[in-house]
N, C-alpha and C positions, 0 to 999 in steps of 0.2 A: 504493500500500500504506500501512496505518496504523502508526502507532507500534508496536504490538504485534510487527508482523514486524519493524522494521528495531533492536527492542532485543534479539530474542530471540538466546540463544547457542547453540541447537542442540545440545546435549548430545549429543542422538541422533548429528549427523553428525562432529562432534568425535572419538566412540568408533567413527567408521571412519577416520581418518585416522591416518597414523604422523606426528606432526610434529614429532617432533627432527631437526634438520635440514632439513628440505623449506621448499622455497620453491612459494608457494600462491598463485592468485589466484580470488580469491571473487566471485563476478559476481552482481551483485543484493547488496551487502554490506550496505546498510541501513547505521546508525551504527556498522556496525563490530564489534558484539559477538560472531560466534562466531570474526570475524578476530583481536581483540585472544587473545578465549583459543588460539586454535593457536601464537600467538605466544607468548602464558605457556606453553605445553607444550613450547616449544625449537622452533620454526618460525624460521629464518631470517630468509625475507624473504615476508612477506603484502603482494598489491595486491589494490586493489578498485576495482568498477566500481557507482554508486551512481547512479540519474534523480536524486534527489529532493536536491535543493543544500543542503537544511538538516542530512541526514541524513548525507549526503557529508563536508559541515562537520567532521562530529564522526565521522568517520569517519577523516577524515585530522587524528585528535589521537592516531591510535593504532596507523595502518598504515602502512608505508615507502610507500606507492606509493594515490592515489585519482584516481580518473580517472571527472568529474560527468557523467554522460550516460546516456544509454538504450545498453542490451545492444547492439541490433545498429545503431546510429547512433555511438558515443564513438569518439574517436581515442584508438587504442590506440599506445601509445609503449613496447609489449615486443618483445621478441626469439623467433623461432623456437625452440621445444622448452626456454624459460624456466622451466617448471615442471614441480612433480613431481605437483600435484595443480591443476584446473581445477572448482571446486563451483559448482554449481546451484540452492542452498536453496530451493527455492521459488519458480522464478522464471520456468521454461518456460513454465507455462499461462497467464502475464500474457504472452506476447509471439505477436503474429500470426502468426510463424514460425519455432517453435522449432527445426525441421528447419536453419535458416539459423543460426542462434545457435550451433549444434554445430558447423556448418562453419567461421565465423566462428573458433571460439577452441580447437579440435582443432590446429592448425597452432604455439598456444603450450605443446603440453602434450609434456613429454620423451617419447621413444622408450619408457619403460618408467614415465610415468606414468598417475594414475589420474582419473578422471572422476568426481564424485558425486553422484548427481544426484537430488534428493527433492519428487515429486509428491504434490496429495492425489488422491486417488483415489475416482473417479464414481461407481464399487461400493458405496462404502458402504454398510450397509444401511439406514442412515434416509433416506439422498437417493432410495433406490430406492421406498422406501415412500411417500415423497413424490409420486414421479413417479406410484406406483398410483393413489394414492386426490387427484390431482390438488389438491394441498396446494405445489408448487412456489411458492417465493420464494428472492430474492436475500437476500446478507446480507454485514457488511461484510468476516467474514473465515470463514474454513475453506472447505470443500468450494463452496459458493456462493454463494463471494466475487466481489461484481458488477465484479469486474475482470478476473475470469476471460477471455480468450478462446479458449484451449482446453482440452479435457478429455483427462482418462488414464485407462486403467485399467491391469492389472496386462500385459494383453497389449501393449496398443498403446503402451505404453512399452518393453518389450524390443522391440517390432517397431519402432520408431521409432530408438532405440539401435543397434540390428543393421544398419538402412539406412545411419547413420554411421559404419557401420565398426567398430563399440564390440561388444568382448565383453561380457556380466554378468558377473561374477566372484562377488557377493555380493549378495543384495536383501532388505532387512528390511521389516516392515510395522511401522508406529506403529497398535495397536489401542485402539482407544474405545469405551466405552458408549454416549457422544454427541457431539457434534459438540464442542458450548461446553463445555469443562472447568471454569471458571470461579468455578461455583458448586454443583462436586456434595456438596461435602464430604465429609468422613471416609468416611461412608458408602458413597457413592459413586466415592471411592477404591476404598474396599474393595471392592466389585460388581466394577468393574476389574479388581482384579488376580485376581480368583474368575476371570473371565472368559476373561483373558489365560491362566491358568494349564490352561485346561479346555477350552470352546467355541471360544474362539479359535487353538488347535492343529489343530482339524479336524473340522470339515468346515468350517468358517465364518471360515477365513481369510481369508480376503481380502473378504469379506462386512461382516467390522469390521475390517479395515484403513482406518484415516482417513489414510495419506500412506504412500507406495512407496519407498525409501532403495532407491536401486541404482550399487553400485560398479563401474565398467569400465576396463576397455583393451583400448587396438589389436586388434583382432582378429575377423572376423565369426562369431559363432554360426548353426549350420545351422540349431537352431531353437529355438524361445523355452522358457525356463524351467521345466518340470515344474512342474506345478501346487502 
């Protein structure tokens, strides 16, 4: 992953966490930045688990606990049911077997904590449009990002979550115009949130959703999320 993931703070998933008082650990933490902020919100104790050793680095100038290694390879040196929250920023579709990753780190998350877990999602409508008119390329970061090695959509991530034993409790979509936000400006702000505020309530939800925010615990759902 490039720089751009391992500085971002996730506002988004920040605003599903309770973090006064909870103790978190952030898998795929990057340098750190939506750990240090749960931490300025009154979080306890944040660990993280970082591949990338430079990212790590500076990652441990600002979390009580970082541990350098890949998701499902680092020696983890926690405690059974240690936390109250287990997040996923971004980090399933970059690992051969995210199925294993759940099972891996479900075992440190308290009796009554919670799971966060945010994918982008394959739905989108410019990747599908892509796929139509045979216009598919890689690219270094969003929907396809060539590190990708698996994909979501809005089902086969409840259905994947559910095989883990994971209830949804709550699932947001991050909706976009386009892929790259980068360079829409003002304007294109604007078109946004016209969007977000209109089309993208329905029918064409999940159509522009660019990334799935889904909160869980313990528990299986009979069946996946109303549309």
């Amino acid at each position: 992953m490039r720089s751009g993931y391992h500085d971002d703070p996730r506002p988004d998933i920040q605003a599903l966490v309770r973090s006064p008082g909870a103790r978190i650990l952030d898998v795929g933490c990057g340098a750190g930045a939506l750990s240090a902020a749960l931490k300025a919100a009154g979080a306890t104790h944040v660990a993280g688990i970082e591949l990338d050793p430079e990212a790590a680095a500076k990652a441990g100038t600002s979390l009580d606990v970082v541990v350098q290694g890949g998701a499902l390879e680092a020696n983890l040196p926690f405690s059974k049911g240690e936390f109250d929250y287990v997040i996923f920023g971004d980090v399933l579709e970059h690992l051969p077997d995210p199925e294993a990753a759940l099972d891996r780190y479900l075992p440190y998350l308290a009796p009554e904590g919670r799971l966060v877990v945010s994918v982008p999602n394959m739905r989108f409508y410019s990747v599908l449009l892509r796929l139509m008119f045979d216009r598919w390329s890689y690219t270094d970061s969003g929907v396809r990002d060539r590190t990708h090695l698996r994909i979501f959509t809005r089902r086969s991530l409840i259905t994947m979550l559910g095989g883990a034993g994971l209830q949804v409790e709550e699932l947001r979509r991050n909706h976009r115009l386009v892929e790259d936000q980068s360079g829409i400006g003002r304007l294109g702000a604007l078109a946004t949130r016209v969007s977000n505020a209109t089309i993208a309530r329905w029918p064409f939800r999940d159509l522009l959703a660019f990334q799935f925010i889904a909160v869980c615990r313990r528990g299986r759902s009979p069946a996946p999320l109303a549309p």
